[in-house]
C-alpha positions as CSV (number, residue, x, y, z in Angstrom):
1,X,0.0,0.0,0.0
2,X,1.3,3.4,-0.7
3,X,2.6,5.6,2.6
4,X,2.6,9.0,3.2
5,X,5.9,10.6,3.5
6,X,5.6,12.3,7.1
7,X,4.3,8.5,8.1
8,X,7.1,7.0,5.9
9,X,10.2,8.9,7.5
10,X,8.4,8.0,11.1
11,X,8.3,4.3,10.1
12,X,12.5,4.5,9.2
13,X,13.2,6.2,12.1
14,X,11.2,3.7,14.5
15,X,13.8,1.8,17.3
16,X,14.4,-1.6,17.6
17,X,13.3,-2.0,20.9
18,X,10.5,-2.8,23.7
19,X,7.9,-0.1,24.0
20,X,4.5,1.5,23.8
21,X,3.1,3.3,20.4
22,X,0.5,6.0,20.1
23,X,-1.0,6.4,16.4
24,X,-2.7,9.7,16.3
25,X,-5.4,11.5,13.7
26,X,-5.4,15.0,12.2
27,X,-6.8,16.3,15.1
28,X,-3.7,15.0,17.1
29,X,-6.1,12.6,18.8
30,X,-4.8,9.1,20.1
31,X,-6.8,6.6,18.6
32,X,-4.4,3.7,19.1
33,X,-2.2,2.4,21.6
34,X,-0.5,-0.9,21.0
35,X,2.9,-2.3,22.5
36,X,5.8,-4.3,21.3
37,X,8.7,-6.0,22.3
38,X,10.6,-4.7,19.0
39,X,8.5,-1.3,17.8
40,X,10.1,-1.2,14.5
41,X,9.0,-4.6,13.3
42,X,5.3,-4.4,15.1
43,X,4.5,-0.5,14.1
44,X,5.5,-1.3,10.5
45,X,3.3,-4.2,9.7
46,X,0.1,-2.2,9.8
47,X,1.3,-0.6,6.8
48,X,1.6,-4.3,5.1
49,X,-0.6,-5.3,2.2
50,X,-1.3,-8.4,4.2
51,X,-2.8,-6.4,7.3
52,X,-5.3,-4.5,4.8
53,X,-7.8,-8.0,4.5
54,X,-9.7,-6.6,8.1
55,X,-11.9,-3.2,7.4
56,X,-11.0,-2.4,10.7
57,X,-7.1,-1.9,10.1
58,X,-7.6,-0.5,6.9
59,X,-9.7,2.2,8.4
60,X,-6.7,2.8,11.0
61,X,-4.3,2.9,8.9
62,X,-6.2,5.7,6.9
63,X,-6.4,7.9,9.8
64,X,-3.3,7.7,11.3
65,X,-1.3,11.2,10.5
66,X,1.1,10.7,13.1
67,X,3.0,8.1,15.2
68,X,4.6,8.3,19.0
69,X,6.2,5.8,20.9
70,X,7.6,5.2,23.8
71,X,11.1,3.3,24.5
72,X,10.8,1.1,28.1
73,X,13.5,-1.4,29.6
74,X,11.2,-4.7,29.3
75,X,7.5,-6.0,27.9
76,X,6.5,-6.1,31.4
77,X,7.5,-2.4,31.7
78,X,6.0,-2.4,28.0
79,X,2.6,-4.3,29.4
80,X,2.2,-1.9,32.3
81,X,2.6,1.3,30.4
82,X,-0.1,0.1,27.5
83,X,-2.8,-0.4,30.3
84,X,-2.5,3.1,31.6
85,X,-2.4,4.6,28.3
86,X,-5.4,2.9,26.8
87,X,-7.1,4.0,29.9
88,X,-5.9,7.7,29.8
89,X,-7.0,7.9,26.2
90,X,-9.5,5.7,25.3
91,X,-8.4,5.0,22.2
92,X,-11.4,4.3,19.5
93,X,-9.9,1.5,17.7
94,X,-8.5,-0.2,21.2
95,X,-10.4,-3.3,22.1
96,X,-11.6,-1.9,25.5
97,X,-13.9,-2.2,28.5
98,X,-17.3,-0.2,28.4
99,X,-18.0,2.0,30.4
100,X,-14.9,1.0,32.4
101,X,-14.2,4.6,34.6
102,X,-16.4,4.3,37.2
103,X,-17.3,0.8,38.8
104,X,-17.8,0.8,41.8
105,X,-15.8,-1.0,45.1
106,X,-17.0,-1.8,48.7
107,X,-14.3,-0.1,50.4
108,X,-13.0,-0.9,54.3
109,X,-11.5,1.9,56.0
110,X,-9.2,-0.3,58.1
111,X,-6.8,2.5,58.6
112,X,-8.4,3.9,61.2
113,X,-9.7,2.6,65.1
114,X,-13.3,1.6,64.1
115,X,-13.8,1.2,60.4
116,X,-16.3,1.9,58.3
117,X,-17.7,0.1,54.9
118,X,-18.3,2.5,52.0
119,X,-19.2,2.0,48.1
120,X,-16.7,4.1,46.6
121,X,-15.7,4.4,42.4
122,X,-12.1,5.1,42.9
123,X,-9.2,2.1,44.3
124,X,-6.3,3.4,45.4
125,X,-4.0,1.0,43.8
126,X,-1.3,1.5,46.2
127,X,-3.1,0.3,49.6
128,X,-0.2,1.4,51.5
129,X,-1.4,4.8,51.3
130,X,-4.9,4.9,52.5
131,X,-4.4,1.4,54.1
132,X,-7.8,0.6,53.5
133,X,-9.1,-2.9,51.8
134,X,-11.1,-3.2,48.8
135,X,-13.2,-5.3,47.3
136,X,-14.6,-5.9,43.6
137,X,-14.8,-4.1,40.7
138,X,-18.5,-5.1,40.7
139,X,-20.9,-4.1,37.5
140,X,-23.9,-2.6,39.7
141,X,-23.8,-0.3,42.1
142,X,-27.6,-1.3,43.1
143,X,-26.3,-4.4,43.8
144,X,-23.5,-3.3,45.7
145,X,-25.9,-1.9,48.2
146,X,-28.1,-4.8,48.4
147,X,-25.0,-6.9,49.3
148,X,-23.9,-4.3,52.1
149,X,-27.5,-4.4,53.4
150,X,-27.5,-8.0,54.1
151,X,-23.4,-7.7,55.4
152,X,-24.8,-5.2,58.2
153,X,-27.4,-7.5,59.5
154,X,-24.5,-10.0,59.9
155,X,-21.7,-7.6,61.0
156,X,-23.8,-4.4,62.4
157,X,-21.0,-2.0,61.0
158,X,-20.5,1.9,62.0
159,X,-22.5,4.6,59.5
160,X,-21.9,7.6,62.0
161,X,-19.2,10.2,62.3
162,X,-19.2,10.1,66.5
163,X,-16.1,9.9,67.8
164,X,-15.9,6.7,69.4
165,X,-14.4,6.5,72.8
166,X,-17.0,4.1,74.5
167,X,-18.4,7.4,76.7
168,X,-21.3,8.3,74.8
169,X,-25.0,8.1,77.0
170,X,-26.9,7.2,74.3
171,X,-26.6,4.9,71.0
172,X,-28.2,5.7,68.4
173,X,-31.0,4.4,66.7
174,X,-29.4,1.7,64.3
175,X,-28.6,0.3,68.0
176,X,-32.0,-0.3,68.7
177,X,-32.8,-2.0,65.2
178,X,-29.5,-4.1,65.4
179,X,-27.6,-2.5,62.7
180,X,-25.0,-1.5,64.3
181,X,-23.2,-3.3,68.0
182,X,-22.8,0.5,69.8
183,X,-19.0,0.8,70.1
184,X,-19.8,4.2,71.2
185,X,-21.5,3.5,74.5
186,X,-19.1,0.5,75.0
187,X,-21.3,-1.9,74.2
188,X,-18.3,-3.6,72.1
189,X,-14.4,-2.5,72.5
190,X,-12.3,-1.8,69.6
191,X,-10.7,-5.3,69.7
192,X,-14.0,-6.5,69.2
193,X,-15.3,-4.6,67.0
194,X,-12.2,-5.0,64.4
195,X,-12.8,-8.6,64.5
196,X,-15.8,-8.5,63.7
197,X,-14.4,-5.9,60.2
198,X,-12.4,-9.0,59.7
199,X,-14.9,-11.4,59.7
200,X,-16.7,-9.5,57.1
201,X,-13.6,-9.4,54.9
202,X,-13.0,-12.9,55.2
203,X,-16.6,-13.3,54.5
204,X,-16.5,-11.1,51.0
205,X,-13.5,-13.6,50.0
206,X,-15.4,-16.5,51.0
207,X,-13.6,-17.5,54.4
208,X,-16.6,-18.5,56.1
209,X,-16.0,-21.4,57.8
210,X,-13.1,-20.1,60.5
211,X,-16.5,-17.5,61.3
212,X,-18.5,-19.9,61.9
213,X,-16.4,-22.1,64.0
214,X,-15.5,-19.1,65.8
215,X,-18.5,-17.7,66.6
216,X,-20.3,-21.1,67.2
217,X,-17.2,-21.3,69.9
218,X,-18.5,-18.0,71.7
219,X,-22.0,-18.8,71.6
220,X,-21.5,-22.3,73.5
221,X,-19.3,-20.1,75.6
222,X,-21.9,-17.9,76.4
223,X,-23.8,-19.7,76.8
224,X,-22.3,-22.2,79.5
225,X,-21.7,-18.7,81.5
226,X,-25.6,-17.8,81.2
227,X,-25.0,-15.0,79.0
228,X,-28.2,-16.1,77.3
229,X,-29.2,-12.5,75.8
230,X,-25.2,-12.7,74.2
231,X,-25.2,-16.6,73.1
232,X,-28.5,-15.4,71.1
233,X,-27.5,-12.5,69.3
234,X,-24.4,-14.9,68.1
235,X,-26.9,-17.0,66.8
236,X,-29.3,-15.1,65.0
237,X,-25.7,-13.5,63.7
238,X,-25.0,-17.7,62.5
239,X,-28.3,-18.2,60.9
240,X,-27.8,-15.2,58.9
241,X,-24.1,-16.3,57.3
242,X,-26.1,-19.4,56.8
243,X,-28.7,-18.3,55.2
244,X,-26.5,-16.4,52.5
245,X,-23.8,-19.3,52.2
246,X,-26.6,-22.1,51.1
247,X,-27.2,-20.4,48.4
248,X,-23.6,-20.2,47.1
249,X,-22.7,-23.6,44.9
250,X,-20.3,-26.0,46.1
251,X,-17.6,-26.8,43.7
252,X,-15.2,-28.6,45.8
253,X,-13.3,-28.6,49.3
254,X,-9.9,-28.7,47.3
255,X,-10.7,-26.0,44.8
256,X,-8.1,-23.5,44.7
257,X,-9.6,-19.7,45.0
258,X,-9.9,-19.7,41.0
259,X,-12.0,-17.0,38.8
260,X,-13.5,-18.7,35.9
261,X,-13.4,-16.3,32.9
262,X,-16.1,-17.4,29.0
263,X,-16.8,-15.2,26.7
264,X,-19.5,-14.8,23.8
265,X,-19.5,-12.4,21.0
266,X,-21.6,-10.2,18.6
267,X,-20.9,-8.3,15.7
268,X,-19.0,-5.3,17.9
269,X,-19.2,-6.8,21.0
270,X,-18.1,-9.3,23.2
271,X,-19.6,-10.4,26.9
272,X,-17.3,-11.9,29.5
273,X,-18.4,-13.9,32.6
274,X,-16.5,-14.2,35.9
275,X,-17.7,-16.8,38.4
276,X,-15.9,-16.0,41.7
277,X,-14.8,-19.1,43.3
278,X,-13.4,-18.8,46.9
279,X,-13.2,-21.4,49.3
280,X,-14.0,-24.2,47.0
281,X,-17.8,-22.2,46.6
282,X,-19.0,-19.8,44.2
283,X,-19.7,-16.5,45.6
284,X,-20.3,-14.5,43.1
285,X,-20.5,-14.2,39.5
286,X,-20.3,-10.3,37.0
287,X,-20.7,-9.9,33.3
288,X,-18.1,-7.2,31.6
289,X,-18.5,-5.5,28.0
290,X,-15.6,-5.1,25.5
291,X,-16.5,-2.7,23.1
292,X,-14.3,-2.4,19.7
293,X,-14.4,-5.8,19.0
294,X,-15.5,-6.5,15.5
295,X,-12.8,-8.6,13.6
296,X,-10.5,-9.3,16.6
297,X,-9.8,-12.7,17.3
298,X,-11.2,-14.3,20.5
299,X,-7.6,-14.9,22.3
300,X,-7.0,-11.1,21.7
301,X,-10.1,-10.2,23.2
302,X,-9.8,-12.3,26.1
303,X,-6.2,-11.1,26.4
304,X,-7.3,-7.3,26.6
305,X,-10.3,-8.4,29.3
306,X,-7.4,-10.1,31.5
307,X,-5.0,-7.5,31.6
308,X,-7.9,-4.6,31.5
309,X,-9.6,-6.4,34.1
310,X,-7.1,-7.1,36.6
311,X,-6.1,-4.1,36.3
312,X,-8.7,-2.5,38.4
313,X,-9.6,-5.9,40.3
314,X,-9.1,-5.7,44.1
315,X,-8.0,-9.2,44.6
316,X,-6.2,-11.7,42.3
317,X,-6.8,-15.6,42.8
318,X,-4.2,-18.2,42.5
319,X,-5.8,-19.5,39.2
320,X,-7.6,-17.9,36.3
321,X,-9.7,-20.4,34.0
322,X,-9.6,-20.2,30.5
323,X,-11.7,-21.3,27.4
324,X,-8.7,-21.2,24.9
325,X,-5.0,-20.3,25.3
326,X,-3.8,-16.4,24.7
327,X,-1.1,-15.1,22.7
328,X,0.4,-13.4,25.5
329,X,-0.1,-15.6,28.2
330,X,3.2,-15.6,29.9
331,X,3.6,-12.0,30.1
332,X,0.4,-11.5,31.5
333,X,1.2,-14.2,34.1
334,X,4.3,-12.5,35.3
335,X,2.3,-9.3,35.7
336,X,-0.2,-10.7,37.8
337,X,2.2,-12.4,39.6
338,X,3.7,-9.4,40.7
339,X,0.4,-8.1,41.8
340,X,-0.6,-10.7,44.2
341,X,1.2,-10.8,47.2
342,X,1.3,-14.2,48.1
343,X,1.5,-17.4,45.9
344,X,1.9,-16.8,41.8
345,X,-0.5,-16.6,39.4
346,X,-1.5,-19.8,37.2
347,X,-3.3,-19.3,33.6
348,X,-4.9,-22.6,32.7
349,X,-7.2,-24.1,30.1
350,X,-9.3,-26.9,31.5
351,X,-9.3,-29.8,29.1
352,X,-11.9,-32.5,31.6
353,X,-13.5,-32.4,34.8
354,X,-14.9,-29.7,37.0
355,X,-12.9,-27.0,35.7
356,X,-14.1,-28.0,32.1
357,X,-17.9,-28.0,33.5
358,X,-17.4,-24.4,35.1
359,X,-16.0,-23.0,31.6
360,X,-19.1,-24.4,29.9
361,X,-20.9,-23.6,32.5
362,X,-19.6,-19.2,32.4
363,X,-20.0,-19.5,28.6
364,X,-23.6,-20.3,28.7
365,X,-24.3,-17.4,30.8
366,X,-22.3,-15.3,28.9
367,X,-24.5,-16.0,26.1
368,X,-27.6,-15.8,27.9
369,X,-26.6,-12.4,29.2
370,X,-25.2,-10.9,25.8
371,X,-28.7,-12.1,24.8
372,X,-30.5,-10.6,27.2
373,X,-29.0,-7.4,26.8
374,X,-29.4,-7.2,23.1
375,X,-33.0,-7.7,23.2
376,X,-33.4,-4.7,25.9
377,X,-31.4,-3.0,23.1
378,X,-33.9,-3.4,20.9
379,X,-36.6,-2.6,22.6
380,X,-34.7,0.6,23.7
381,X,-34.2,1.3,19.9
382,X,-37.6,0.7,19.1
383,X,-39.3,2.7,21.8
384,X,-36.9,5.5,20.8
385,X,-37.8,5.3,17.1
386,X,-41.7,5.0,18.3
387,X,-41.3,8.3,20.3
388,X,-39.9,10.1,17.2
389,X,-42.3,9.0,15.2
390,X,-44.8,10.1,17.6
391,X,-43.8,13.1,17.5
392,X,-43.7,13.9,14.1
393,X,-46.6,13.1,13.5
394,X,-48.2,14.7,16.6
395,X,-46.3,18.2,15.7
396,X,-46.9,17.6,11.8
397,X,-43.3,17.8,11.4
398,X,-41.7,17.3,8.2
399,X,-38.8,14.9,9.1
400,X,-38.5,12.7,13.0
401,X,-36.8,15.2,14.9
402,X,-33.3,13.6,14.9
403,X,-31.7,16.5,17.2
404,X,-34.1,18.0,19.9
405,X,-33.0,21.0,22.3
406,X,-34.7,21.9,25.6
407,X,-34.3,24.9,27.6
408,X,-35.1,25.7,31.1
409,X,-34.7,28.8,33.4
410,X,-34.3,28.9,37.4
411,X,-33.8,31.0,40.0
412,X,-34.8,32.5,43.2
413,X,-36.9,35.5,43.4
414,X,-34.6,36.8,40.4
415,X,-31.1,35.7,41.9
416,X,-28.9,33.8,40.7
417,X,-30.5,33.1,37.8
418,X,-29.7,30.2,35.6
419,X,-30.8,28.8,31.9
420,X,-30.0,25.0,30.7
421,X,-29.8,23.8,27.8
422,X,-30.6,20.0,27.6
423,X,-29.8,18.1,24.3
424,X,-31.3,14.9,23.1
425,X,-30.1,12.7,20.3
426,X,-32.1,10.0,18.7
427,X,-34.4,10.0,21.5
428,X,-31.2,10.0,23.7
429,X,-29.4,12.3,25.9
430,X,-26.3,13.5,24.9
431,X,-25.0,15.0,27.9
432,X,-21.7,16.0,26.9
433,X,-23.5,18.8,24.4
434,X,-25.5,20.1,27.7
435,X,-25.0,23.7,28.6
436,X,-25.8,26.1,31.2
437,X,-26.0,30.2,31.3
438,X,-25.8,32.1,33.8
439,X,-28.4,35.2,33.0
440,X,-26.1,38.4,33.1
441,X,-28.7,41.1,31.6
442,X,-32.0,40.3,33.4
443,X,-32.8,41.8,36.6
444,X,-35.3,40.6,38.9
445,X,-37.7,37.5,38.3
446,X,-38.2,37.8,34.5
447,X,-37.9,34.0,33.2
448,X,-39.3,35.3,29.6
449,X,-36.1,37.6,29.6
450,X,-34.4,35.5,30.6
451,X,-35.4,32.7,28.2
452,X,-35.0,35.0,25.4
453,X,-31.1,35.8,26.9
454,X,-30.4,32.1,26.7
455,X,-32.1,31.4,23.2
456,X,-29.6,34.5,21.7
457,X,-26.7,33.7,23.6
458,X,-26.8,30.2,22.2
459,X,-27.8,31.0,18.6
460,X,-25.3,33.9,18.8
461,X,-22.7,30.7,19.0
462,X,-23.8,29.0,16.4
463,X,-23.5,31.7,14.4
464,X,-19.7,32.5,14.8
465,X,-19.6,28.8,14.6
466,X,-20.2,29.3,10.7
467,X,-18.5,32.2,10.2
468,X,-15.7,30.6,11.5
469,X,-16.0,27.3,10.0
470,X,-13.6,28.2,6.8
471,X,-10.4,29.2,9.1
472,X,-8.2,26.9,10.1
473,X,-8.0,26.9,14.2
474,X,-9.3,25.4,16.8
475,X,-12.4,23.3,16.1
476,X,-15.6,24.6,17.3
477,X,-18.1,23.4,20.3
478,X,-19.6,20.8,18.4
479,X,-23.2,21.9,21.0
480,X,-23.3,25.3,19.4
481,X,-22.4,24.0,15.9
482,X,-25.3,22.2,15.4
483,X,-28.8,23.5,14.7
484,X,-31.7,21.3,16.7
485,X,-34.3,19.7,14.7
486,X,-36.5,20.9,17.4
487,X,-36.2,23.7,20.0
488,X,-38.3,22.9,23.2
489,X,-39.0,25.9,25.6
490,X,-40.5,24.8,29.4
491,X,-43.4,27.2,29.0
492,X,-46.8,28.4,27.4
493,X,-47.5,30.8,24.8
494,X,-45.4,33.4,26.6
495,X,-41.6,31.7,26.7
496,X,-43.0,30.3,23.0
497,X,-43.4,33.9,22.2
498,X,-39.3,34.9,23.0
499,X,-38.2,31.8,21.4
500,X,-39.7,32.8,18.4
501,X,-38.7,36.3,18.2
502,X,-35.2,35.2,18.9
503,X,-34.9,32.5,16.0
504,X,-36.5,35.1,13.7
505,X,-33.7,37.4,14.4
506,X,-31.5,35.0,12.9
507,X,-33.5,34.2,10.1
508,X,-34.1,30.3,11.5
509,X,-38.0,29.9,11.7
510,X,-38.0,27.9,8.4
511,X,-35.4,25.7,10.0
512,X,-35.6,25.0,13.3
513,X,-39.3,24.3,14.6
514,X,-40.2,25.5,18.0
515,X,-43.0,24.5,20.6
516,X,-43.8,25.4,24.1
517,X,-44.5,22.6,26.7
518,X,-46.8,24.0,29.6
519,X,-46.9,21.9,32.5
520,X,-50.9,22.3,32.7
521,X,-52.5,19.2,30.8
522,X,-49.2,18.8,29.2
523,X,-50.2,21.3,26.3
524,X,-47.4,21.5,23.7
525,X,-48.0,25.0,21.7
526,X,-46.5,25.0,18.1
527,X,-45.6,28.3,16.4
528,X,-47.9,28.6,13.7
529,X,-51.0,27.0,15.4
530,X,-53.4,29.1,17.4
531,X,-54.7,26.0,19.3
532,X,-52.5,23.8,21.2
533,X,-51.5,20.4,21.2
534,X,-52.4,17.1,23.2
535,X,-50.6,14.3,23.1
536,X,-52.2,10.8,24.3
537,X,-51.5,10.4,27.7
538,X,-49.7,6.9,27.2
539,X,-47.9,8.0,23.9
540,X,-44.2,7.2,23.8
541,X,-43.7,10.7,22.1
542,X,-45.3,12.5,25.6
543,X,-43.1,10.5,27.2
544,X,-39.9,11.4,25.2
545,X,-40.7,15.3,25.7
546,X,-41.4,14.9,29.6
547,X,-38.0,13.7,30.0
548,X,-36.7,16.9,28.2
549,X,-38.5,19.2,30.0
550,X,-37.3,17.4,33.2
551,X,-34.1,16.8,33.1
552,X,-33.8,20.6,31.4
553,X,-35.6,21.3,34.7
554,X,-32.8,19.0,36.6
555,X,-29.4,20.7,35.1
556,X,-31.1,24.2,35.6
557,X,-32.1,23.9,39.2
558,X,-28.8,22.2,40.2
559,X,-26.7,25.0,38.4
560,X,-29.0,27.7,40.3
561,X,-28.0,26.0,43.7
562,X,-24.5,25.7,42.8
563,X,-24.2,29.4,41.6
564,X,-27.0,30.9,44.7
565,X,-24.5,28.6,47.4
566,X,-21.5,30.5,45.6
567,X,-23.3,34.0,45.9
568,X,-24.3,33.3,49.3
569,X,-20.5,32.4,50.2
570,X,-19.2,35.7,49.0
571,X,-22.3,37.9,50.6
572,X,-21.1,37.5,53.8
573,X,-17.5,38.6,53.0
574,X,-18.7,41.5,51.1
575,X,-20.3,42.6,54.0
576,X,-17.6,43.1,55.7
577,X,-15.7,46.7,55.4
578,X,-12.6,46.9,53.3
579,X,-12.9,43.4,51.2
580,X,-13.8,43.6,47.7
581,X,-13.6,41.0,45.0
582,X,-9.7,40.4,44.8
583,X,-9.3,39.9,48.8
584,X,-12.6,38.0,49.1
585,X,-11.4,35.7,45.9
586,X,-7.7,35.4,48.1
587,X,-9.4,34.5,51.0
588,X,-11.8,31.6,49.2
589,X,-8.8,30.4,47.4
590,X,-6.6,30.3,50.5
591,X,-9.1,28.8,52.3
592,X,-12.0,27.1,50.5
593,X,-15.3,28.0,52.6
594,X,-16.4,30.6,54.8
595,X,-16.0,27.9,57.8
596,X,-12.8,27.6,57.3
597,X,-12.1,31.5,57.1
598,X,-14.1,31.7,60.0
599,X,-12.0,29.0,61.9
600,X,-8.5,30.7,61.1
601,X,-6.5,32.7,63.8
602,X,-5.7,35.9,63.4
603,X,-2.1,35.4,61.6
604,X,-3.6,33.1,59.4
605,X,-5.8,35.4,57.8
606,X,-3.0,38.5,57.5
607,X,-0.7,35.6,55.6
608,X,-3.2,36.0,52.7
609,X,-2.0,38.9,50.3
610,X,-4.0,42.1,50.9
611,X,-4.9,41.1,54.7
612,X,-3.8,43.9,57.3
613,X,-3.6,43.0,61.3
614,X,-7.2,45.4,61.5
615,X,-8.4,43.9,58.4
616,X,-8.1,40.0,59.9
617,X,-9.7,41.2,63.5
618,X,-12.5,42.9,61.2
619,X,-12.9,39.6,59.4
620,X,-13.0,38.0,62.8
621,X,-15.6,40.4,64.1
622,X,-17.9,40.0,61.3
623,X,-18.0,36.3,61.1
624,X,-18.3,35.3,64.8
């Protein structure tokens, strides 16, 4: 195939050693990242005649306009560095986890006296710093809870922020309803309350039965001493870690703490299955979505899962299952190796037996999941086609309004007032084209000003946008550059009214259609139409515009309490003789809140720039 020059001189001057490689578009965006132990040899075979039979690499290699790389000392070094980039960038042509940023973890707080168990979306990956123990990544954070709602009926855990010392008079009410053993009126010391952290940890990994024996050891105990109210509570705290450990499969006594990883595939995607297997049981099982898949062979799918996976996993097993070997499986093995602390890591492909069965077994559910998911899909897809057919033919609109923008306004007797700008896409929100405005010319409680502020501000936009479109530059904001299908105003006649004498201004009523949506009866008014419009009550197009106008409604009434907290912050300083916007701005900045301000000495407050001795014991006056 022929080569560009720029690409061609980067291709001569690639090294012939371990490293990572970044292949970049025109816009200087990554949308590669690969590694290799020699870079010369791997980065040059995309340009191959024999790597142009997959449309996928062919439409790659087209884009690429520029090549990086990165020189490192090993392919474990190599390994390492490709997993952060890939999730730093996202490449669009990486095979890659969906929606991979933000699962969530149950999180111990072991670093402190009496921990605490949180869901949190972010592992420290180096424990040593927050000392705390994680568990997961799990796919639902619904189910997360449910999971820590039955834990704290088994190990009543703290929720509070008292500072335990064992001297408090009264507990408080999860006391009473046995969700929580009181460490705060000494009802358990902090020896005993820390076991009981640990028997929960054992108990997410599976280590049941030293619990039980334990605790069926203190109940007899108990017991024999006539501590009857005690040996109880022990037992209703056994029937519930049996109650949630029959229903966890048996695989075997002598299984080794395995994960068994199957996969099944579709066009783009591919679904993997973990079953969790600790303590020779099952005791849990997720589902995972690569994206990017299309033409990539199963073993390199399954290979990006593993090292994508682990990656963000809390706890590595001494064995991972397989369904089929994978090109890079002794690499990957020494990296996860190095990540567990104890025993190494084994890769292995059952051939007969158990293992076998619990491989066929992750595959079926794979399938049944990725089946399951596309027919919610599909219903998704038609309901969203339905609703935009709904509405064009309940608005008599020319074409299914493919782009549909909503606008909101909200504020408090005229302060801090706020517009939104909500955009839906194919029935769905885009959320990365939303936009807020704070109002800056209306004074008082005017929404129809200010709705007509908004409207202009963000037409005003779209206009540079095309005048601008010809120079070479920075590329626009792709929210502004875009006219809507549909513009939906929260309002009657009267918003409709501004909406339409802004959009005539810039010549865009033959265009762009706009309609008012009042919340009485749900009336939609069209421009153009003296009467106004009902939809059926139960019609999927209704449906579609109620979720505009609320989450318009949503994004405008959070912005207004973000900007209205901000305002109220800086009304107090301003109050306060001699500090105008630059000293009050120092002091925020220095200091973050008015609490804080309000806590700080004396010489604290002259350290910030601008702060005289009078001027901190004003500051001091005012705020106590």
């Amino acid at each position: 195939m022929e080569v560009k020059d720029q690409i061609q001189a980067l291709l001569d001057s690639l090294p012939t050693k371990p490293g990572c490689y970044l292949m970049k578009d025109k816009n200087d965006k990554v949308i590669y990242v690969g590694k290799a132990v020699n870079l010369r040899s791997r980065v040059r075979s995309y340009f191959h005649n024999s790597a142009q039979h997959h449309n996928k690499t062919r439409e790659l290699v087209r884009r690429i306009e520029n090549i990086e790389w990165i020189v490192v000392g090993s392919e474990l070094e190599a390994l390492i560095l490709e997993m952060n980039l890939i999730k730093k960038y996202r490449p669009r042509y990486n095979v890659r986890l969906k929606d991979d940023k933000r699962y969530p973890y149950i999180k111990v707080h072991w670093d402190v006296p009496f921990p605490k168990v949180t869901v949190t979306r972010q592992m420290d990956k180096d424990r040593s710093k927050d000392g705390a123990r994680y568990f997961g990544p799990y796919t639902s954070v619904w189910a997360v809870h449910k999971t820590l709602d039955v834990l704290r009926r088994i190990f009543p855990y703290l929720t509070c922020d008292r500072d335990i010392n064992g001297k408090d008079e009264r507990a408080c009410l999860y006391y009473d309803i046995k969700l929580c053993n009181a460490p705060c009126i000494g009802m358990v010391n902090q020896e005993e309350y820390r076991q009981m952290i640990q028997d929960l940890c054992d108990f997410l990994n599976g280590r049941t039965e030293p619990i039980v024996n334990r605790l069926t050891s203190e109940m007899n105990q108990a017991s024999e001493s006539m501590s009857y109210e005690k040996a109880a509570a022990i037992r209703d705290q056994l029937t519930a870690i049996d109650n949630v450990v029959q229903r966890q499969k048996v695989i075997s006594d002598k299984y080794l703490d395995s994960d068994v990883i199957a996969m099944a595939r579709s066009d783009r995607e591919a679904c993997l299955q973990v079953f969790f297997i600790r303590g020779g049981k099952m005791i849990g099982r997720e589902y995972f979505l690569m994206e990017n898949t299309d033409e990539t062979p199963d073993a390199d799918v399954l290979g990006e899962f593993i090292k994508q996976f682990y990656d963000q996993a809390a706890n590595i097993p001494e064995q991972v299952l397989l369904p089929e070997e994978i090109e890079e499986a002794n690499i990957i093995r020494q990296w996860l190796s190095s990540q567990r602390e104890e025993s190494k890591v084994e890769l292995l492909i059952p051939k007969r037996g158990v293992k076998k069965d619990l491989i066929k077994m992750a595959t079926e559910n794979a399938s049944e999941t990725l089946n399951a998911l596309q027919a919610q899909w599909e219903a998704d897809k038609h309901r969203q086609t339905e609703s935009l057919a709904d509405l064009q033919e309940g608005l008599d609109l020319a074409e299914a309004p493919m782009r549909i923008e909503c606008y909101d306004i909200s504020n408090t007797q005229g302060t801090a007032a706020v517009g939104s700008m909500v955009v839906f896409e194919r029935g769905i929100p885009n959320k990365a084209h939303y936009r807020r405005f704070n109002i800056r010319t209306v004074v008082g409680p005017d929404d129809f000003a200010s709705m007509e502020e908004v409207l202009r501000r963000r037409f005003n936009r779209w206009q540079s946008a095309e005048e601008k479109a010809t120079l070479p530059g920075k590329k626009p904001d792709a929210s502004f550059s875009r006219l809507p299908d549909l513009v939906i105003v929260d309002g009657g006649k009267g918003q409709l009214s501004r909406a339409v004498k802004v959009l005539d201004e810039f010549d865009l009523l033959g265009k762009v259609r706009v309609a008012g949506l009042a919340k009485q009866n749900e009336e939609i008014f069209l421009h153009g139409k003296a009467r106004g419009i009902l939809l059926p009550r139960k019609s999927q197009g209704l449906y579609l515009l109620q979720r505009l106008r609320d989450e318009a409604h949503r994004f405008a009434i959070t912005a207004h309490r973000k900007r209205r907290s901000k305002q109220g912050l800086a009304s107090r300083l301003d109050a306060i003789p001699g500090i105008g916007p630059a000293k009050r701005k120092a002091l925020l900045t220095t200091f973050g809140s008015i609490d804080k301000i309000e806590k700080a000495s004396a010489e604290e407050l002259v350290a910030v720039r601008g702060i005289t001795d009078e001027l901190a014991e004003s500051i001091k006056a005012h705020l106590e």
